[in-house]
Backbone as CSV, one residue per row, in Angstrom:
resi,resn,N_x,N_y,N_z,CA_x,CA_y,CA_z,C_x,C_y,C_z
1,UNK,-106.508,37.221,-23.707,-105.909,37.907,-22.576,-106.584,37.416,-21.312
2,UNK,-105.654,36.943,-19.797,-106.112,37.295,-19.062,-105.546,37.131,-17.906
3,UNK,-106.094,36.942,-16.804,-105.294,37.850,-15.389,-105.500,39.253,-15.209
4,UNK,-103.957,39.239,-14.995,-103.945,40.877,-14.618,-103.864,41.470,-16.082
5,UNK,-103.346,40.830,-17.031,-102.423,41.332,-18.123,-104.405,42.103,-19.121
6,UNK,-105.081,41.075,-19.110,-106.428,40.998,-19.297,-107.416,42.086,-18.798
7,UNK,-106.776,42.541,-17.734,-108.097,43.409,-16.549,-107.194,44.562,-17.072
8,UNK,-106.272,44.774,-16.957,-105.595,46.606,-17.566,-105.536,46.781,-18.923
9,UNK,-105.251,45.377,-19.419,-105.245,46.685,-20.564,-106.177,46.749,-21.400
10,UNK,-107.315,45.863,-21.033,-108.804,45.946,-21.324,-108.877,47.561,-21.259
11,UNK,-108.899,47.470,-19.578,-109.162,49.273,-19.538,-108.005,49.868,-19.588
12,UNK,-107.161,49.734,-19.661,-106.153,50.407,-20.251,-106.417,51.088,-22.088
13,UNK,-106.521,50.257,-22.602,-106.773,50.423,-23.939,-108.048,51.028,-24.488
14,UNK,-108.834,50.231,-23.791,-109.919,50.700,-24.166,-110.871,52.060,-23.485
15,UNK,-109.839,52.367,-23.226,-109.876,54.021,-22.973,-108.692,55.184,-23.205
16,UNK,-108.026,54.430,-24.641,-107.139,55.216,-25.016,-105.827,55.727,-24.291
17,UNK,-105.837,54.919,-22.979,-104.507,55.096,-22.307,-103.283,53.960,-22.935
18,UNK,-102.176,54.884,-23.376,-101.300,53.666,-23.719,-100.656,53.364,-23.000
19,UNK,-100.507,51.694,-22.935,-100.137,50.607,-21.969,-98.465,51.104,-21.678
20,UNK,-97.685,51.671,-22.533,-96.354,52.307,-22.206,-96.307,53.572,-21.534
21,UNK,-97.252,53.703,-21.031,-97.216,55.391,-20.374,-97.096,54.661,-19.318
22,UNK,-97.940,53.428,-18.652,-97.999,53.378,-17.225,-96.505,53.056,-16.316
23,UNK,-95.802,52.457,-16.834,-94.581,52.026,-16.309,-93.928,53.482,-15.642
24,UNK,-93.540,54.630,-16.609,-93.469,56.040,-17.012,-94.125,56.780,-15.743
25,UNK,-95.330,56.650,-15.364,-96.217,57.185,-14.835,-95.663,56.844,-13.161
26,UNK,-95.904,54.955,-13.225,-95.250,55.116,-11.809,-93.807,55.165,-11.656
27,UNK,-92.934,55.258,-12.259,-91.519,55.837,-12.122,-92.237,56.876,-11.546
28,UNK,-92.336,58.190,-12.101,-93.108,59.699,-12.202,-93.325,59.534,-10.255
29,UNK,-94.760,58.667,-10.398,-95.292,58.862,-9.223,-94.924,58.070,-7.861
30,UNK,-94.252,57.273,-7.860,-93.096,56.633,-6.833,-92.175,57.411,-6.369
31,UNK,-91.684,57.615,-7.927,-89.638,58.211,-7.666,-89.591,57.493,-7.428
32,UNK,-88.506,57.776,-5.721,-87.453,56.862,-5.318,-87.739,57.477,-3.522
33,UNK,-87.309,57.065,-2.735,-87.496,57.480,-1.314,-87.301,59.287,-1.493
34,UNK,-86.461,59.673,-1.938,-86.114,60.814,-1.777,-87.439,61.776,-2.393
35,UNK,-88.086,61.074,-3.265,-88.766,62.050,-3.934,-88.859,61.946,-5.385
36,UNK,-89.858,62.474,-5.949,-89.690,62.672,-7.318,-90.556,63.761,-7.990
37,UNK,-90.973,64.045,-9.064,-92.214,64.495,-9.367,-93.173,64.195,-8.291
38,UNK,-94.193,64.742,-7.953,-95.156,64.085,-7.600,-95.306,63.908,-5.757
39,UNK,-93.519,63.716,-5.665,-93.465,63.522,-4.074,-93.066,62.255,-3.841
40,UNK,-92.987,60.622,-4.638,-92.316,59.654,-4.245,-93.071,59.109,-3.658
41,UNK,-92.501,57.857,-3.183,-93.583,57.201,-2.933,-93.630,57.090,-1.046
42,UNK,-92.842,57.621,-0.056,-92.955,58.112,0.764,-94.252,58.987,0.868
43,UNK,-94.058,59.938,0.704,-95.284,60.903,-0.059,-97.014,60.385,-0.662
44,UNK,-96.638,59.630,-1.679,-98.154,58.819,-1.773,-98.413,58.200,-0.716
45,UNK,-97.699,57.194,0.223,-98.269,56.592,1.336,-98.830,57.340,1.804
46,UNK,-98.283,58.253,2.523,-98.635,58.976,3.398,-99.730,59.663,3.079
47,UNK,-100.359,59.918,1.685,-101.420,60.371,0.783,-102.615,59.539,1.178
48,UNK,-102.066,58.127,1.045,-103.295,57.395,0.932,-103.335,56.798,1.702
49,UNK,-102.525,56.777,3.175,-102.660,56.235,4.476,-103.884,57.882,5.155
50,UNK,-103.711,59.229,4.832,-104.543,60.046,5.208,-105.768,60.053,4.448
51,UNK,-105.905,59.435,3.367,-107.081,59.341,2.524,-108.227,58.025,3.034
52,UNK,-107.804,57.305,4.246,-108.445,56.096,4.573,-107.622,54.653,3.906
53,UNK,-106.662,54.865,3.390,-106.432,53.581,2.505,-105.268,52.653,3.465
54,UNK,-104.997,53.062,4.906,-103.992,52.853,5.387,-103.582,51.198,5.395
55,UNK,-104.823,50.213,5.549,-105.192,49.139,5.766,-104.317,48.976,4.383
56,UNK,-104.726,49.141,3.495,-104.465,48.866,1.786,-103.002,49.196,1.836
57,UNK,-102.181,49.962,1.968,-101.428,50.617,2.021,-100.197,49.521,3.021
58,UNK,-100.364,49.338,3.603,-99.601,48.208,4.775,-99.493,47.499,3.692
59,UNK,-101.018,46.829,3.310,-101.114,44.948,2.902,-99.687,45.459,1.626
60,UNK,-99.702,46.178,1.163,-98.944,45.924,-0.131,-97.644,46.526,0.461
61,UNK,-97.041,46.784,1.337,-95.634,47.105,2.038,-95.436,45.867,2.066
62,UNK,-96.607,45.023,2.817,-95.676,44.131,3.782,-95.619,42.394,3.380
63,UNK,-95.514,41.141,3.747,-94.857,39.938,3.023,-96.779,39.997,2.850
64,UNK,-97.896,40.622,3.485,-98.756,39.659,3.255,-99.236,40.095,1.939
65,UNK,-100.738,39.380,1.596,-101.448,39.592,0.456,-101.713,40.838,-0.014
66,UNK,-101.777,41.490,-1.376,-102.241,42.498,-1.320,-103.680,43.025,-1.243
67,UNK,-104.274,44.169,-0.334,-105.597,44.157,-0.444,-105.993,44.861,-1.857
68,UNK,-107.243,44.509,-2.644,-107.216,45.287,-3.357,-108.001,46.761,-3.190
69,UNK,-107.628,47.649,-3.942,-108.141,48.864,-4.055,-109.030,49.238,-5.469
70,UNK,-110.308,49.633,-5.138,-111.323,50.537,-6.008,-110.804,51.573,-6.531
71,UNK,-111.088,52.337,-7.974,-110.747,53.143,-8.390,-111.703,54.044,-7.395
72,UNK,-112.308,54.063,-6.996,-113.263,55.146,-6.508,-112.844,55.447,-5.104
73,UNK,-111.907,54.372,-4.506,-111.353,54.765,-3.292,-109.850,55.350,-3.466
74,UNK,-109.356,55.297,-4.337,-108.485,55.746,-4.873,-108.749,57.780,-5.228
75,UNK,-109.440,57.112,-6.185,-110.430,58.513,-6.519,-110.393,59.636,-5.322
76,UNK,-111.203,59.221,-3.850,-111.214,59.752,-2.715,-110.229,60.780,-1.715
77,UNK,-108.698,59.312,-1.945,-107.922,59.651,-1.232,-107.107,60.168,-2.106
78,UNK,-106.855,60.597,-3.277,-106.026,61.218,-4.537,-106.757,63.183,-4.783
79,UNK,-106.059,63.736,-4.484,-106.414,65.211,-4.962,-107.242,65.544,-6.243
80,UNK,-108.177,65.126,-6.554,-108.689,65.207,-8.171,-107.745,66.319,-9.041
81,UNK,-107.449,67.429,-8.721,-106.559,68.125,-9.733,-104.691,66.962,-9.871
82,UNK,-104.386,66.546,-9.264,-103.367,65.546,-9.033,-103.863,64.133,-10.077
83,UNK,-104.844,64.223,-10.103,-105.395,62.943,-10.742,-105.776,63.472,-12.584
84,UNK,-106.115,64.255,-12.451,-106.337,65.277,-13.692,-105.306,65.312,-14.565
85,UNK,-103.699,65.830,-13.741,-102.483,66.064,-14.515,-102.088,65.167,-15.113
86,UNK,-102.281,63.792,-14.273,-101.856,62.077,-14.620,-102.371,61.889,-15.472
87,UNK,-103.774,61.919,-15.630,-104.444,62.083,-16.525,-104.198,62.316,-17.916
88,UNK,-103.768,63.916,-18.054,-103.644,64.436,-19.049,-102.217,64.004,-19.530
89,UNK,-101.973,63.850,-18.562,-99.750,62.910,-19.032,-99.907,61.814,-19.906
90,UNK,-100.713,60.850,-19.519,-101.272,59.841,-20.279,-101.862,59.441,-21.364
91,UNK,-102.963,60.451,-21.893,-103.564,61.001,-22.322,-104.620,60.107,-22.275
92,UNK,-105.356,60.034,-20.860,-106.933,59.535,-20.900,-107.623,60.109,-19.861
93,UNK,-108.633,59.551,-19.359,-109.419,60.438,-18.491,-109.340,59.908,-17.115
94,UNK,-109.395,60.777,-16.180,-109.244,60.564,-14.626,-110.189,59.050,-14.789
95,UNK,-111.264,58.907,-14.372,-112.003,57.091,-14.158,-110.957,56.160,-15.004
96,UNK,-110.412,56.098,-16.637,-109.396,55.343,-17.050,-108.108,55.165,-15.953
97,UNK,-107.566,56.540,-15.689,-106.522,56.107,-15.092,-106.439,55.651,-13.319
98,UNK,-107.732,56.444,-13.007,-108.028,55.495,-11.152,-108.189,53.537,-11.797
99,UNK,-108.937,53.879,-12.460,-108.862,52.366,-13.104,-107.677,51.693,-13.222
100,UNK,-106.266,52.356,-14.032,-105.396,51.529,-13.986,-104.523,51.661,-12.478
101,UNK,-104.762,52.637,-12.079,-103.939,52.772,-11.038,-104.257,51.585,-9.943
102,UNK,-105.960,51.519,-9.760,-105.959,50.463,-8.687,-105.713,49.122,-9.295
103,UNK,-105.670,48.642,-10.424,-104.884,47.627,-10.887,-103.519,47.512,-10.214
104,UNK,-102.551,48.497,-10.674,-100.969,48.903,-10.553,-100.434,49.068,-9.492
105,UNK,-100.845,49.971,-8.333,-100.349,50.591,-7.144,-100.372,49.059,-6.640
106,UNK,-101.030,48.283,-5.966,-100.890,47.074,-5.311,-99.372,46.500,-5.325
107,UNK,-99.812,46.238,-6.798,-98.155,45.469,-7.021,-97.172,46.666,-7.374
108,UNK,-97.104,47.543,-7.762,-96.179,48.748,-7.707,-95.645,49.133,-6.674
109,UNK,-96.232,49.282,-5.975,-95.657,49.609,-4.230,-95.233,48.255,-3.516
110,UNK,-95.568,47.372,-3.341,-95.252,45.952,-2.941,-94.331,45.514,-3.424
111,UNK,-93.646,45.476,-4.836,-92.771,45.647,-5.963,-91.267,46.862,-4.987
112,UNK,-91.633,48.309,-5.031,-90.765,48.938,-4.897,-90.403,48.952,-3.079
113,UNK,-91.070,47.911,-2.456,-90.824,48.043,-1.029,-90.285,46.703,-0.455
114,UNK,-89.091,45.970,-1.248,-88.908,44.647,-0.792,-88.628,44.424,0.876
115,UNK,-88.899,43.246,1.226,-88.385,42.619,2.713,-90.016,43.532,3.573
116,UNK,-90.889,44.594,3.074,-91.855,44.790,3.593,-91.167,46.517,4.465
117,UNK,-90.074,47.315,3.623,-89.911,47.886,3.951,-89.514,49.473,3.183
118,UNK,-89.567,50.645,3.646,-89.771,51.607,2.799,-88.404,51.862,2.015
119,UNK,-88.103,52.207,0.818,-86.887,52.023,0.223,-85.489,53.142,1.359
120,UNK,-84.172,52.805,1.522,-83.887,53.812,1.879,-83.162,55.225,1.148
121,UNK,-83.431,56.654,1.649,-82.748,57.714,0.268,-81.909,57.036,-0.648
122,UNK,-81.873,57.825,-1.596,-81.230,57.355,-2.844,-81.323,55.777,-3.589
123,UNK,-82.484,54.991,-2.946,-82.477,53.908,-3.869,-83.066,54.111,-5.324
124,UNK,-82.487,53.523,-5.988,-82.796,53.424,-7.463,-83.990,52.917,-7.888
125,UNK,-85.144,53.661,-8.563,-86.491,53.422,-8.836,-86.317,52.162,-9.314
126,UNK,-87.660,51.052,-8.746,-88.114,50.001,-9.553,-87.895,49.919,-10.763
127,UNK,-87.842,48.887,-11.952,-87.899,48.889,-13.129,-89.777,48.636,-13.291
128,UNK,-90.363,49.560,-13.415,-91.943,49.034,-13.089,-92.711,48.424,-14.467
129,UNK,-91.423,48.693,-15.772,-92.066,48.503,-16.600,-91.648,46.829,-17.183
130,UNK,-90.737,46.357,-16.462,-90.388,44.771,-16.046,-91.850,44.051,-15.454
131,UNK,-91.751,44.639,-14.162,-93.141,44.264,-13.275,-94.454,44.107,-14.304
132,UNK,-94.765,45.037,-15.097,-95.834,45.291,-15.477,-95.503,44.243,-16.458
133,UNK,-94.654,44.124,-17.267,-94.509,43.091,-18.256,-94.899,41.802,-17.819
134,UNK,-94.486,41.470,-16.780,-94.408,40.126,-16.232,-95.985,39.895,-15.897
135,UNK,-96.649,40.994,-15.151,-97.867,40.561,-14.318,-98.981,40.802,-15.823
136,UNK,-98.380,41.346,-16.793,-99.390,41.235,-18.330,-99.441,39.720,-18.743
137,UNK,-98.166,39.541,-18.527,-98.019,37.588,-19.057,-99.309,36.430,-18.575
138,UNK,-99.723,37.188,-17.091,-99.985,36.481,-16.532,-101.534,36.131,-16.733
């Protein structure tokens, strides 16, 4: 294994999170502009643009590179009881899943925001579990 496909599901796996929950998870935690569980991904920006991550948060909107993100800054700008539920959806522990998340969100959000822009109501969620397939290959 390696790349990206190598770095998640290392910790993906090896903390008992299964690699088919995550696709699941960010459907869940994206939605779609309008909303979803969770609030959509309107909603997370705006989460983790008030959590300090705003810088991070752009890079992966827009054509440029993505910056990457720490589970521990993640950790920060994420509600720990919010991080808990994900958690328990998954079935692994909050550090496993900030772990996969700062893997995922980069290209998950960069993924569901083509041309560098926010989806408009009613667009149809990413296929994230395509994405994730592809960036495992890699």
């Amino acid at each position: 294994m390696s790349g990206f496909f190598g770095q998640i599901a290392g910790g993906l796996l090896g903390n008992t999170i299964a690699v088919q929950a995550l696709p699941g998870l960010l459907t869940q935690i994206l939605g779609t502009a309008e909303g979803a569980s969770g609030g959509g991904l309107s909603a997370l920006v705006a989460q983790l643009e008030a959590g300090g991550l705003g810088a991070h948060v752009r890079s992966w909107i827009s054509g440029e590179p993505n910056l990457p993100v720490a589970p521990e800054q993640l950790g920060q700008a994420l509600p720990p009881a919010q991080v808990q539920s994900w958690a328990d959806q998954t079935g692994t522990t909050p550090e496993a899943l900030l772990g996969a998340l700062a893997q995922a969100l980069p290209h998950a959000i960069d993924h569901a925001t083509p041309n560098g822009e926010m989806p408009a109501p009613g667009t149809p969620v990413p296929d994230y579990a395509t994405l994730l397939g592809r960036l495992f290959r890699g």
